[in-house]
PDB file of N, CA, C and O in Angstrom:
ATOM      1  N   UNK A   1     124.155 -62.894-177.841  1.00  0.00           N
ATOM      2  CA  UNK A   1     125.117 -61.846-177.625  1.00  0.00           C
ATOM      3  C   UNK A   1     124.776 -60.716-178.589  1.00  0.00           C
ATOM      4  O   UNK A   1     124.523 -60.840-179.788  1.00  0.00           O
ATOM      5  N   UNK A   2     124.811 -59.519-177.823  1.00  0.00           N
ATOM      6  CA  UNK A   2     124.555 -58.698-178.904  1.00  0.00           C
ATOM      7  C   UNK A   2     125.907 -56.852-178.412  1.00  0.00           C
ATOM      8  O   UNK A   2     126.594 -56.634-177.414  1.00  0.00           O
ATOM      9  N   UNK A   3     125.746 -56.260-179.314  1.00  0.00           N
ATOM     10  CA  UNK A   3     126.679 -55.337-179.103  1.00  0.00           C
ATOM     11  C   UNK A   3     125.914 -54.023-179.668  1.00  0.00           C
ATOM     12  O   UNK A   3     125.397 -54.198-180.771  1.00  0.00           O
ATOM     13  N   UNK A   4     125.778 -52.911-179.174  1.00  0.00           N
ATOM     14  CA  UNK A   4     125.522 -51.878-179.392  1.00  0.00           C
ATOM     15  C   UNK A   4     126.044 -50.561-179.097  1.00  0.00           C
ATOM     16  O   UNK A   4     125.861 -50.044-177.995  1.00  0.00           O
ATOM     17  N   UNK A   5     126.656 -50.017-179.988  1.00  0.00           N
ATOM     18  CA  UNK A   5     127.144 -48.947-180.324  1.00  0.00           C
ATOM     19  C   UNK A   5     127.151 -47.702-179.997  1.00  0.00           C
ATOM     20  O   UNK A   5     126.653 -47.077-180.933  1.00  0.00           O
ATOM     21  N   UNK A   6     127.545 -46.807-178.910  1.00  0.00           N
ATOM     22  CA  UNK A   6     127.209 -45.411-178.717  1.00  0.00           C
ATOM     23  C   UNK A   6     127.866 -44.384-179.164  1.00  0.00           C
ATOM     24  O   UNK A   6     127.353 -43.288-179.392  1.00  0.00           O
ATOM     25  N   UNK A   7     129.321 -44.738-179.356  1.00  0.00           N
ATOM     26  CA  UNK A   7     129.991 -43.371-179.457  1.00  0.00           C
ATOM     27  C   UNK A   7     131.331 -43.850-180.782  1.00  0.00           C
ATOM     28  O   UNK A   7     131.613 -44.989-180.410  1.00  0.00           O
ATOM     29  N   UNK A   8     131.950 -43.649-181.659  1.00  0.00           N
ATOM     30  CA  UNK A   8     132.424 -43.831-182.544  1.00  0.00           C
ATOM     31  C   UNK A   8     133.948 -43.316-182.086  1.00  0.00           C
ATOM     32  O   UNK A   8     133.862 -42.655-181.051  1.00  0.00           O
ATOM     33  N   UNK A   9     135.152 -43.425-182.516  1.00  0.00           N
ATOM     34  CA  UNK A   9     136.022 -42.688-182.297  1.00  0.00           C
ATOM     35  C   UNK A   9     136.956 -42.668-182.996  1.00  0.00           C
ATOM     36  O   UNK A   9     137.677 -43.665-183.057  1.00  0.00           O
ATOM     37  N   UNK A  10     137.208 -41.627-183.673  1.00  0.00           N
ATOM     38  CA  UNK A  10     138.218 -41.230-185.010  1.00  0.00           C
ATOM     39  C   UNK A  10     139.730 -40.302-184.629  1.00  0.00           C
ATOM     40  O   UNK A  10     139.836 -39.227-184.039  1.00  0.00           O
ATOM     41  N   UNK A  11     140.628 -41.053-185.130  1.00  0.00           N
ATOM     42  CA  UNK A  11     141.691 -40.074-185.569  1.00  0.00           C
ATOM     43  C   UNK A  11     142.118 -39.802-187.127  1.00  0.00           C
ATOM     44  O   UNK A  11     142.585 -40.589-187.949  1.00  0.00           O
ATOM     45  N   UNK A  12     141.804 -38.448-187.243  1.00  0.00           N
ATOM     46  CA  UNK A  12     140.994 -37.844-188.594  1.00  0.00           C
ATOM     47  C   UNK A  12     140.405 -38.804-188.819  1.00  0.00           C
ATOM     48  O   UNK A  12     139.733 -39.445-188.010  1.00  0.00           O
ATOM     49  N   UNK A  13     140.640 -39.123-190.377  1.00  0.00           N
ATOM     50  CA  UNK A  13     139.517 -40.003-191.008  1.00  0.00           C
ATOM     51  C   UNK A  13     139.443 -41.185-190.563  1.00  0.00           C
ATOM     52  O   UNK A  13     138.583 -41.833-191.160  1.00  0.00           O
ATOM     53  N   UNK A  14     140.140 -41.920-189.523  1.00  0.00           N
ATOM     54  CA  UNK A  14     140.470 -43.484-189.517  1.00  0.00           C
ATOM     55  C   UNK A  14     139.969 -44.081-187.722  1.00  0.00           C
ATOM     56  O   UNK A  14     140.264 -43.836-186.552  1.00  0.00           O
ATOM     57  N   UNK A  15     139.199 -44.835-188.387  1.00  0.00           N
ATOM     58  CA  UNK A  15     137.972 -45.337-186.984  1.00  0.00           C
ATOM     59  C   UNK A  15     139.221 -46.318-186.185  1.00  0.00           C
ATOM     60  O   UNK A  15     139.724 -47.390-186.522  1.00  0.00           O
ATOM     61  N   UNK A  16     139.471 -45.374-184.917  1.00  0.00           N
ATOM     62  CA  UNK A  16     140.081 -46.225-184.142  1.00  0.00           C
ATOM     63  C   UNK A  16     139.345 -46.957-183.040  1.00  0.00           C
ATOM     64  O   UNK A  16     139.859 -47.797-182.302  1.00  0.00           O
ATOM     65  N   UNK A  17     138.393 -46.648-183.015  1.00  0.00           N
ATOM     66  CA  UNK A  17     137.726 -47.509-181.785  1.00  0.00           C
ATOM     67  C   UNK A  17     135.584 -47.020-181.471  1.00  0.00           C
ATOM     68  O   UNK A  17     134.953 -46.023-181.823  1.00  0.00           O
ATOM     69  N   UNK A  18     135.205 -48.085-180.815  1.00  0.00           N
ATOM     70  CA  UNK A  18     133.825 -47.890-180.638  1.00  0.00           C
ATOM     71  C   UNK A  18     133.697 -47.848-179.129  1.00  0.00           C
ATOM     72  O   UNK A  18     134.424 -48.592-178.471  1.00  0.00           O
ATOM     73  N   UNK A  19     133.197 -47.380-178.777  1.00  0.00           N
ATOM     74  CA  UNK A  19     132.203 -47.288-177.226  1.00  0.00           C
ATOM     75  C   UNK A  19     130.682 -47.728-177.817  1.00  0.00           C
ATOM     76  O   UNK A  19     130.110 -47.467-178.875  1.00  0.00           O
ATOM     77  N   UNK A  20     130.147 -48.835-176.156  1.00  0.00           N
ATOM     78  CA  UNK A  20     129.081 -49.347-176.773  1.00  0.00           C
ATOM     79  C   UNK A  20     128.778 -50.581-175.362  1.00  0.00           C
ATOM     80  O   UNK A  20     129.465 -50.783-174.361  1.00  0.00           O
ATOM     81  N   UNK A  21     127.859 -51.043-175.678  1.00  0.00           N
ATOM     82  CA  UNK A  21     127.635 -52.242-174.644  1.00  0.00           C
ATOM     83  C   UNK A  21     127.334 -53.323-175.021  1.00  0.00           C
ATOM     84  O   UNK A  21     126.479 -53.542-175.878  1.00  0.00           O
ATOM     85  N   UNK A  22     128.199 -54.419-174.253  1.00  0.00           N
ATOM     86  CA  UNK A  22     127.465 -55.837-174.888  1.00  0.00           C
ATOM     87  C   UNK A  22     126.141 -56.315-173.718  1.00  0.00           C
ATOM     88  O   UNK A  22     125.835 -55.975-172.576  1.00  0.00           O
ATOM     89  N   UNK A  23     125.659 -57.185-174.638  1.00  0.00           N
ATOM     90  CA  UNK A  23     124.899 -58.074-173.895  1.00  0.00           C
ATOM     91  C   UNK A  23     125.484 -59.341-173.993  1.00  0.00           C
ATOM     92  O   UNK A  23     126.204 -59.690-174.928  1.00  0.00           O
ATOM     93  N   UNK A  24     125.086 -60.239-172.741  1.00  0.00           N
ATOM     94  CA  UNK A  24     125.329 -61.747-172.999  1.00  0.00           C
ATOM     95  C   UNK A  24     125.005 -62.212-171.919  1.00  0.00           C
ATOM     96  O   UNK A  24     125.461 -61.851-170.834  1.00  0.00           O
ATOM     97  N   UNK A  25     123.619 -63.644-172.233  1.00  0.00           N
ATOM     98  CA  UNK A  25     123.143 -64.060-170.909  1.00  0.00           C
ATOM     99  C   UNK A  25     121.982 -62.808-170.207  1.00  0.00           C
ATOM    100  O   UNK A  25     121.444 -62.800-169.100  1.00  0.00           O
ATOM    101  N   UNK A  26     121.895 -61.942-171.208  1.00  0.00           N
ATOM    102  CA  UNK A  26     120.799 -60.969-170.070  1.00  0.00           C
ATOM    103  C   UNK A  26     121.729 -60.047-169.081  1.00  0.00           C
ATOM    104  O   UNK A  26     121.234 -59.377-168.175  1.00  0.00           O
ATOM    105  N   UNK A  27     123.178 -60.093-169.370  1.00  0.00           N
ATOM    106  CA  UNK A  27     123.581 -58.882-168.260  1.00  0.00           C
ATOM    107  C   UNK A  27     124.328 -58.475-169.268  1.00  0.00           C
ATOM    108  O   UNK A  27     124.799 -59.208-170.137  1.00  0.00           O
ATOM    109  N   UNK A  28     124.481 -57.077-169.164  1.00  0.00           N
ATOM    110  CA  UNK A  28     124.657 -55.975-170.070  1.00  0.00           C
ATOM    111  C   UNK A  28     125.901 -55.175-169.496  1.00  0.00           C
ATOM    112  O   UNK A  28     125.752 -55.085-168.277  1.00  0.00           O
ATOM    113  N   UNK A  29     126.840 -54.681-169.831  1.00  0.00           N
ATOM    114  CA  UNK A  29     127.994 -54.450-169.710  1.00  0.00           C
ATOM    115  C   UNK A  29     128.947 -52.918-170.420  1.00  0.00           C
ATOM    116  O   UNK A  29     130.030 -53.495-170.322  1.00  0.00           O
ATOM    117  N   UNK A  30     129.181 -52.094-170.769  1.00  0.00           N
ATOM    118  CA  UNK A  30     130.091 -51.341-171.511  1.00  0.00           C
ATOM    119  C   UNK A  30     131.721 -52.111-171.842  1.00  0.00           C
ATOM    120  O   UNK A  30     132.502 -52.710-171.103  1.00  0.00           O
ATOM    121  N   UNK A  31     131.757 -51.785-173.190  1.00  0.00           N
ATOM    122  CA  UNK A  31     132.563 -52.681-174.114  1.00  0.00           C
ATOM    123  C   UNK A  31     133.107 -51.977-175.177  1.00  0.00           C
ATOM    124  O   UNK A  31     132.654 -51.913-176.320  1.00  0.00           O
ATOM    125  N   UNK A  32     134.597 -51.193-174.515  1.00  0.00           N
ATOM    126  CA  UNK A  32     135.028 -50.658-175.686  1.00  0.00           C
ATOM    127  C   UNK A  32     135.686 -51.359-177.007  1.00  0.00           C
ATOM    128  O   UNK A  32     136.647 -52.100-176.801  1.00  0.00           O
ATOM    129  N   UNK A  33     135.367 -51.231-177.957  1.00  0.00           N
ATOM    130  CA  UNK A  33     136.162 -52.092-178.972  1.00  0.00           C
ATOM    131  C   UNK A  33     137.448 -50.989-179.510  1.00  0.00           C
ATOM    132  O   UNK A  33     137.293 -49.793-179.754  1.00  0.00           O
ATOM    133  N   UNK A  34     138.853 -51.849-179.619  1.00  0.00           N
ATOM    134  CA  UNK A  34     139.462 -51.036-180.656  1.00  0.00           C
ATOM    135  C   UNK A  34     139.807 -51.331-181.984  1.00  0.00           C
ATOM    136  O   UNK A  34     140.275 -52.418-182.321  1.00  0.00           O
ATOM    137  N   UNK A  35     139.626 -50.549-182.625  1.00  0.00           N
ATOM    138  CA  UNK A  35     139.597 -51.054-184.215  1.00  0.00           C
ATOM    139  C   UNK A  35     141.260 -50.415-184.881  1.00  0.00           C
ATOM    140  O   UNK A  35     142.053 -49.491-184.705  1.00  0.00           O
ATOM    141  N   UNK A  36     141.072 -51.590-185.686  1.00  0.00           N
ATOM    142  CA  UNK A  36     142.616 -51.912-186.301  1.00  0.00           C
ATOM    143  C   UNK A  36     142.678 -51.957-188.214  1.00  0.00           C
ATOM    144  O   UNK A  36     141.533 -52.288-188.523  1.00  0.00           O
ATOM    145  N   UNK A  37     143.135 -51.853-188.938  1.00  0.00           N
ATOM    146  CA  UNK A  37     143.182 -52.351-189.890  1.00  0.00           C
ATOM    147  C   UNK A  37     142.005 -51.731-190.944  1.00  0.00           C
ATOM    148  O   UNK A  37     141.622 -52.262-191.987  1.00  0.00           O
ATOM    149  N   UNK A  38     141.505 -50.327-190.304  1.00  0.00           N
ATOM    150  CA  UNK A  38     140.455 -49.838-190.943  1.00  0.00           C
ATOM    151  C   UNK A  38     140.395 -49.149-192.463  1.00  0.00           C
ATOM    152  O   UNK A  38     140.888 -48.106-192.892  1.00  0.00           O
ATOM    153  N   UNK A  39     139.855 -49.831-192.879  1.00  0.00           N
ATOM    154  CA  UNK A  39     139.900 -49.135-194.852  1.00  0.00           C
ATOM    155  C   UNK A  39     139.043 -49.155-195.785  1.00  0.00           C
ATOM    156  O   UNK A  39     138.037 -49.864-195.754  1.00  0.00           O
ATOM    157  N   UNK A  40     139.308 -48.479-196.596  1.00  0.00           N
ATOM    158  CA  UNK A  40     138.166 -47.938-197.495  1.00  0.00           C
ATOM    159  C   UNK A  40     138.200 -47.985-198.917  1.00  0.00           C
ATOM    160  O   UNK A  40     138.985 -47.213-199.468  1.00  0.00           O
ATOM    161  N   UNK A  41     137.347 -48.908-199.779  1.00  0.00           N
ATOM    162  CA  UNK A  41     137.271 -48.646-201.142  1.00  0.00           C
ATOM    163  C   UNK A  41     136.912 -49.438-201.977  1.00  0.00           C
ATOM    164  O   UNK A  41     136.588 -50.599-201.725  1.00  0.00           O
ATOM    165  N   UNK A  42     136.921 -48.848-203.237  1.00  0.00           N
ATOM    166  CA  UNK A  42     135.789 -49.878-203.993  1.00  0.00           C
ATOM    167  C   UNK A  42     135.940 -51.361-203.725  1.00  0.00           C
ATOM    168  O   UNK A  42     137.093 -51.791-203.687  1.00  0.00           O
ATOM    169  N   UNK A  43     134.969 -52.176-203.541  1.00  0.00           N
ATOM    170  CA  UNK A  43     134.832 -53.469-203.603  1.00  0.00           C
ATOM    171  C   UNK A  43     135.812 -53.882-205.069  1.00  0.00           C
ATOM    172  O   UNK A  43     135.757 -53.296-206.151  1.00  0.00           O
ATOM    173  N   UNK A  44     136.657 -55.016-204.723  1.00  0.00           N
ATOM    174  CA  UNK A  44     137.017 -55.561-206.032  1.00  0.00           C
ATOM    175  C   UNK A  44     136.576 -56.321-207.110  1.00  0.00           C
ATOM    176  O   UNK A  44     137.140 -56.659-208.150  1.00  0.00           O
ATOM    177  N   UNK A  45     135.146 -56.586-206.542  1.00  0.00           N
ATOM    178  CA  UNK A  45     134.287 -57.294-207.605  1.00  0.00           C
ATOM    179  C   UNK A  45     132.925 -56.561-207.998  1.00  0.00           C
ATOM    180  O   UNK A  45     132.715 -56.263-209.174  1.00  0.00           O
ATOM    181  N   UNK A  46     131.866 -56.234-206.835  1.00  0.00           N
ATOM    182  CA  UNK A  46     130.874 -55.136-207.312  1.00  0.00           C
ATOM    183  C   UNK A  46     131.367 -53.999-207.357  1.00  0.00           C
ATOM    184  O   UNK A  46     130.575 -53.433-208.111  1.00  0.00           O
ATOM    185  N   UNK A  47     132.350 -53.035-206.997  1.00  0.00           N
ATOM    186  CA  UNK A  47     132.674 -52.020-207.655  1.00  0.00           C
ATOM    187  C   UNK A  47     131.686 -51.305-206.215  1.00  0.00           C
ATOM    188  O   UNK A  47     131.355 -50.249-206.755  1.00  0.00           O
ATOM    189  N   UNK A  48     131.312 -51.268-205.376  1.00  0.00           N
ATOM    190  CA  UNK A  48     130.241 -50.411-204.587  1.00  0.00           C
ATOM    191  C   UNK A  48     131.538 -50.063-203.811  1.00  0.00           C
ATOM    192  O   UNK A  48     132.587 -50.703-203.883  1.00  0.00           O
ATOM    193  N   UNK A  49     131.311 -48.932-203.041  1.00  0.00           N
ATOM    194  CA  UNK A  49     132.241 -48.648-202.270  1.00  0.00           C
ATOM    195  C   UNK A  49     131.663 -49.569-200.742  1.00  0.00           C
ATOM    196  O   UNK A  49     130.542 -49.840-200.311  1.00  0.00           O
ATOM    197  N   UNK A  50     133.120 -49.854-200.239  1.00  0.00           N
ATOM    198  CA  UNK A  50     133.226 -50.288-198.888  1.00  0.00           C
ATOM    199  C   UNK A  50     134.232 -50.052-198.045  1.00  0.00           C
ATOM    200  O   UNK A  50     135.326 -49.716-198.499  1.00  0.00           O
ATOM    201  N   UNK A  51     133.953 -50.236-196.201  1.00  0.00           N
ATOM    202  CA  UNK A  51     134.922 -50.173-195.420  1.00  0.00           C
ATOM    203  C   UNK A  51     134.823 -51.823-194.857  1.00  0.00           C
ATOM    204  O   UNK A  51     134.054 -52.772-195.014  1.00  0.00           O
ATOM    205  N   UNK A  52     136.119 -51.533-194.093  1.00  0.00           N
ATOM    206  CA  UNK A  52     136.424 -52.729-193.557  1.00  0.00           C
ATOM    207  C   UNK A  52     137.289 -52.634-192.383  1.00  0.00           C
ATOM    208  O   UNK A  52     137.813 -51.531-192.230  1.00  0.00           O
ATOM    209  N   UNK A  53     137.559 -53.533-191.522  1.00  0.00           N
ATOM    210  CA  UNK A  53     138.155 -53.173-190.246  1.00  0.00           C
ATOM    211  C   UNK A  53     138.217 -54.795-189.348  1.00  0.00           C
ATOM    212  O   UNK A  53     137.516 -55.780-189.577  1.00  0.00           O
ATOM    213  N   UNK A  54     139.327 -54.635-188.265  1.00  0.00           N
ATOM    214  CA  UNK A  54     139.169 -55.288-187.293  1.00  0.00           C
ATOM    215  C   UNK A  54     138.447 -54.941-185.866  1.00  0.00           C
ATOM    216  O   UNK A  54     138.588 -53.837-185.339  1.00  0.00           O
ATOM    217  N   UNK A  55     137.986 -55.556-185.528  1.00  0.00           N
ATOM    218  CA  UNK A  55     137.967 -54.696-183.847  1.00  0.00           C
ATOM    219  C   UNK A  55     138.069 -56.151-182.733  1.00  0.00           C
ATOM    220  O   UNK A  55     137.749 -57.335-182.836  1.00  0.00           O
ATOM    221  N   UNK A  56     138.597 -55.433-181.837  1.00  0.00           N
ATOM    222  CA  UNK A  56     138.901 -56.260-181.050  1.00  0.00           C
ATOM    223  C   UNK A  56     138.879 -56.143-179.223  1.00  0.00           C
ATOM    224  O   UNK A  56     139.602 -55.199-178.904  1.00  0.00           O
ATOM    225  N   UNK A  57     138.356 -56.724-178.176  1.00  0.00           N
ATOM    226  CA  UNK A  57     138.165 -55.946-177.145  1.00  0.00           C
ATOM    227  C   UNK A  57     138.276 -57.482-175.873  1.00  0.00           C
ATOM    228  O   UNK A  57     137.869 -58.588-176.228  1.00  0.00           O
ATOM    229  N   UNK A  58     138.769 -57.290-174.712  1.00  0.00           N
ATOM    230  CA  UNK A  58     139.024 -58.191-173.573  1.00  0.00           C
ATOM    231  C   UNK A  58     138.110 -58.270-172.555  1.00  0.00           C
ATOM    232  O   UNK A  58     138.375 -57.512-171.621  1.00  0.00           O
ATOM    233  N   UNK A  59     137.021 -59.002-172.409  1.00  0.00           N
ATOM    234  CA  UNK A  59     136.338 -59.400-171.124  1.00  0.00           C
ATOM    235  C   UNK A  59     136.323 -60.246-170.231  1.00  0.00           C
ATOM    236  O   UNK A  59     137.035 -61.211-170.507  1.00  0.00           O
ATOM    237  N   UNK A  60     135.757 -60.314-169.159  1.00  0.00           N
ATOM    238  CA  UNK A  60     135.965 -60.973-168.460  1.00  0.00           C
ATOM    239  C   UNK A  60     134.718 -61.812-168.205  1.00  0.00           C
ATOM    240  O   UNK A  60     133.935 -61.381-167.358  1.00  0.00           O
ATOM    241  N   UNK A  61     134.485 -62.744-168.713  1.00  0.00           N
ATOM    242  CA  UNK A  61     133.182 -63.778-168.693  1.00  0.00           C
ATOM    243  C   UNK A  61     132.575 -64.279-167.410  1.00  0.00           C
ATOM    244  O   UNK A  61     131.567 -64.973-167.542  1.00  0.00           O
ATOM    245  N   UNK A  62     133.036 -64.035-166.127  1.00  0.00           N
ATOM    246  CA  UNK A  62     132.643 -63.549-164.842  1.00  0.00           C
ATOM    247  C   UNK A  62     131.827 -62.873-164.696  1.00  0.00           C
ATOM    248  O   UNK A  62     130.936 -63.084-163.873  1.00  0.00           O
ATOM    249  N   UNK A  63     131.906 -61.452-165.753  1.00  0.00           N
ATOM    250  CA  UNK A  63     130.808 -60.593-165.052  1.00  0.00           C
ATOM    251  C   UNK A  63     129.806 -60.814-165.816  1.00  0.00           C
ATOM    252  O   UNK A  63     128.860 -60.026-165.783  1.00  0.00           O
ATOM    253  N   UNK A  64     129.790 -61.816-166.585  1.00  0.00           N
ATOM    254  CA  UNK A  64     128.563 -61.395-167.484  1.00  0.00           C
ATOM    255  C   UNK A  64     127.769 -63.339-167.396  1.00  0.00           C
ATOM    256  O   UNK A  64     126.920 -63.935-168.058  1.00  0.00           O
ATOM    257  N   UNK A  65     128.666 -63.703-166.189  1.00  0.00           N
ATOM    258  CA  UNK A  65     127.613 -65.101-165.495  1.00  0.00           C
ATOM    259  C   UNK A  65     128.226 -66.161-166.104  1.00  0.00           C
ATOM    260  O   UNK A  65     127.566 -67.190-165.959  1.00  0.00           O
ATOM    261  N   UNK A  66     129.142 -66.294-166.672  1.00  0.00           N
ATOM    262  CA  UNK A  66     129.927 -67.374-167.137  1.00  0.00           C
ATOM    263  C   UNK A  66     130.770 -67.880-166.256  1.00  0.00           C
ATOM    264  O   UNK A  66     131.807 -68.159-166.858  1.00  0.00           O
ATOM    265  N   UNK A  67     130.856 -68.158-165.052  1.00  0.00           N
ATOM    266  CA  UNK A  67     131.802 -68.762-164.118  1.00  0.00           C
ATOM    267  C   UNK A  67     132.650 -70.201-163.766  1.00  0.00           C
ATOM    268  O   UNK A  67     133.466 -70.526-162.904  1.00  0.00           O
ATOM    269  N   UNK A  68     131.956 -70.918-164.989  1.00  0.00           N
ATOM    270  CA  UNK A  68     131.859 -72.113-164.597  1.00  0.00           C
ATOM    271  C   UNK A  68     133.990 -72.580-165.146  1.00  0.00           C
ATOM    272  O   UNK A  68     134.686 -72.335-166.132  1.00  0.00           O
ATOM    273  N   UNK A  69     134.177 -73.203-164.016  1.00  0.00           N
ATOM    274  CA  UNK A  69     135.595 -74.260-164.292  1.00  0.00           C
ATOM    275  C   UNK A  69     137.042 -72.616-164.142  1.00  0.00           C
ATOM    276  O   UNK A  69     138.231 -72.529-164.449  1.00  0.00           O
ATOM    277  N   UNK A  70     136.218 -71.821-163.637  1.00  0.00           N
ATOM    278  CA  UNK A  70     137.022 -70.393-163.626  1.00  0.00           C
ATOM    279  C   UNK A  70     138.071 -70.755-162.357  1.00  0.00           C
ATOM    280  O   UNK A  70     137.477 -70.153-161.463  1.00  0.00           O
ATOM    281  N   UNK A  71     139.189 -71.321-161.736  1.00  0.00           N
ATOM    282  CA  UNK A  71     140.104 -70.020-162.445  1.00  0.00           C
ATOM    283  C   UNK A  71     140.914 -71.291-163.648  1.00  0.00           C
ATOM    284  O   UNK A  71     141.861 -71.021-164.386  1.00  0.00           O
ATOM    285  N   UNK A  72     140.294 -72.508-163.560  1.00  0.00           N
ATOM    286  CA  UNK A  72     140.670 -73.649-164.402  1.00  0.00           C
ATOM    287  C   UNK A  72     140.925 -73.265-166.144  1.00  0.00           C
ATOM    288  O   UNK A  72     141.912 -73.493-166.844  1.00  0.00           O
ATOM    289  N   UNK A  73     140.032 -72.812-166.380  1.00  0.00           N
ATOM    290  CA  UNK A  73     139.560 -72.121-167.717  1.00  0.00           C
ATOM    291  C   UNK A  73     139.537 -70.333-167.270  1.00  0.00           C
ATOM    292  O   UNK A  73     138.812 -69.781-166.443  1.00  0.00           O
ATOM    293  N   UNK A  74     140.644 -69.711-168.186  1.00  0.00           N
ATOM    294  CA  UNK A  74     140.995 -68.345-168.028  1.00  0.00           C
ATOM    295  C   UNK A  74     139.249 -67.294-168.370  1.00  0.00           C
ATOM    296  O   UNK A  74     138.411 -67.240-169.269  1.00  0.00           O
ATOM    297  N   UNK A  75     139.440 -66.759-167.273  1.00  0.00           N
ATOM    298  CA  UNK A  75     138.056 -65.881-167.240  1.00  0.00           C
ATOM    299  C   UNK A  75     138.614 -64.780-168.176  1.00  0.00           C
ATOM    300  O   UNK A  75     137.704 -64.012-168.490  1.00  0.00           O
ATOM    301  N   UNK A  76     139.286 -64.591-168.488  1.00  0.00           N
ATOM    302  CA  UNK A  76     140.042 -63.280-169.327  1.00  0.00           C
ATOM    303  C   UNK A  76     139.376 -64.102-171.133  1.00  0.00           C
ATOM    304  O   UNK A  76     139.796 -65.241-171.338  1.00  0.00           O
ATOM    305  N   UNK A  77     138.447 -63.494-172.228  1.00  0.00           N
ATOM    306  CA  UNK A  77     138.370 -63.924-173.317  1.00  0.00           C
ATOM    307  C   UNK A  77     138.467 -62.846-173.985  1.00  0.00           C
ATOM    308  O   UNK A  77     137.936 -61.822-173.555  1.00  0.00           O
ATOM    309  N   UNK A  78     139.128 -62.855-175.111  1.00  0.00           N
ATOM    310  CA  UNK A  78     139.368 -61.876-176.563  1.00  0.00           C
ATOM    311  C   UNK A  78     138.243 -62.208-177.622  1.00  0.00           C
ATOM    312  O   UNK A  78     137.850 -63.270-178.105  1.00  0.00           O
ATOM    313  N   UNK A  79     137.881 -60.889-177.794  1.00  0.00           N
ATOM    314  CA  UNK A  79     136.630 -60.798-178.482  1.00  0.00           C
ATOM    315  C   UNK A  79     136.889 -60.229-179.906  1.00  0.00           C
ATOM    316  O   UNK A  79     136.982 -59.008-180.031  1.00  0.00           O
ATOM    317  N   UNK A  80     137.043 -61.266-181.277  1.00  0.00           N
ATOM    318  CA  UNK A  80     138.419 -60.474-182.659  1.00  0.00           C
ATOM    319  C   UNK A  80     136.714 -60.442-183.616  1.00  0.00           C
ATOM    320  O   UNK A  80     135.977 -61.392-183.879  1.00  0.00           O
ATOM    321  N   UNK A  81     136.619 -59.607-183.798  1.00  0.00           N
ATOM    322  CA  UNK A  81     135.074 -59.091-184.713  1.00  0.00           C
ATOM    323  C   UNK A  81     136.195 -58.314-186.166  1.00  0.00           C
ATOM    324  O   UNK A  81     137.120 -57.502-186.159  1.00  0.00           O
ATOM    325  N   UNK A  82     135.280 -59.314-187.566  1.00  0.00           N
ATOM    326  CA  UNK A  82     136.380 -58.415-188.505  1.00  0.00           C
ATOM    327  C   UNK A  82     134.612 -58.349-189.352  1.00  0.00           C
ATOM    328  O   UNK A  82     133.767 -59.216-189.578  1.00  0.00           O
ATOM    329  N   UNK A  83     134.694 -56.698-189.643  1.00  0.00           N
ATOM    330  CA  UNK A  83     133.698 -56.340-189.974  1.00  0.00           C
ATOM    331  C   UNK A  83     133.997 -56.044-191.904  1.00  0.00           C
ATOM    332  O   UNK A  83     135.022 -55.775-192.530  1.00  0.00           O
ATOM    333  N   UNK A  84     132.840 -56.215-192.250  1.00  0.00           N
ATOM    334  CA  UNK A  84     132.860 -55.720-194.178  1.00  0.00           C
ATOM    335  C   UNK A  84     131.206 -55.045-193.896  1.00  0.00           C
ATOM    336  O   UNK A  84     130.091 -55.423-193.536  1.00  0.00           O
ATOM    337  N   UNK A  85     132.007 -53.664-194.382  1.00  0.00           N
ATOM    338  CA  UNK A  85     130.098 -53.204-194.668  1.00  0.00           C
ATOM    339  C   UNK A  85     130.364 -52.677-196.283  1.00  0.00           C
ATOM    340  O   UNK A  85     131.474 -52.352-196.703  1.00  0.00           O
ATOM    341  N   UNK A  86     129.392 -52.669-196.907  1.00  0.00           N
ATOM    342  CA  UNK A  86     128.832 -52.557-198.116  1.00  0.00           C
ATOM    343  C   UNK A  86     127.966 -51.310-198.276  1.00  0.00           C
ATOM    344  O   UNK A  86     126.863 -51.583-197.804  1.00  0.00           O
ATOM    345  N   UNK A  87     127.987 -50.222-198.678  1.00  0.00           N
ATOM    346  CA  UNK A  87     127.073 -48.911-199.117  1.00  0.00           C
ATOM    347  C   UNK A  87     126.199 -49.244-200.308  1.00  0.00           C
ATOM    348  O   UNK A  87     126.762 -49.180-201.400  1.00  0.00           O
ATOM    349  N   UNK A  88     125.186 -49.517-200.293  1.00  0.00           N
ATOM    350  CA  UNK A  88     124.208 -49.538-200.983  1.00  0.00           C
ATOM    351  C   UNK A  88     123.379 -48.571-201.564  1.00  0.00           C
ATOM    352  O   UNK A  88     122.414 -48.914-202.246  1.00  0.00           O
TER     353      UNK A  88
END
């Protein structure tokens, strides 16, 4: 699985959401994420500055070839990504 990033989206300073596409299985998809909980500042132990955030986004594992035991097992899955980046 992989996720890649096209378009960023801010209200002022505060990242509310990504545009971007996943992969999974070889079929490729657009996958907006919305981000929650986004913040900024020194690390409490190295002192480097950092952000941090939730993001979170709903697919449907149908389209991307996962069918199996569907409508048994909900084709609807929540995708909760909690990111830490580090400035170096």
């Amino acid at each position: 699985m992989t996720y890649k990033s096209s378009k960023l989206k801010f209200d002022g300073d505060k990242l509310t959401g990504v545009d971007g596409e996943l992969t999974l299985l070889g079929v490729t998809k657009p996958v907006n994420l919305t981000v929650s909980d986004f913040k900024c500042g020194a690390h409490p132990i190295n002192k480097k500055a950092m952000c941090g955030a939730n993001a979170s986004a709903t697919i449907k594992r149908t389209e991307f070839g996962l069918s199996a035991y569907v409508p048994a097992i909900s084709d609807e899955v929540k995708l909760e990504i909690q990111i830490e980046a580090v400035k170096d």
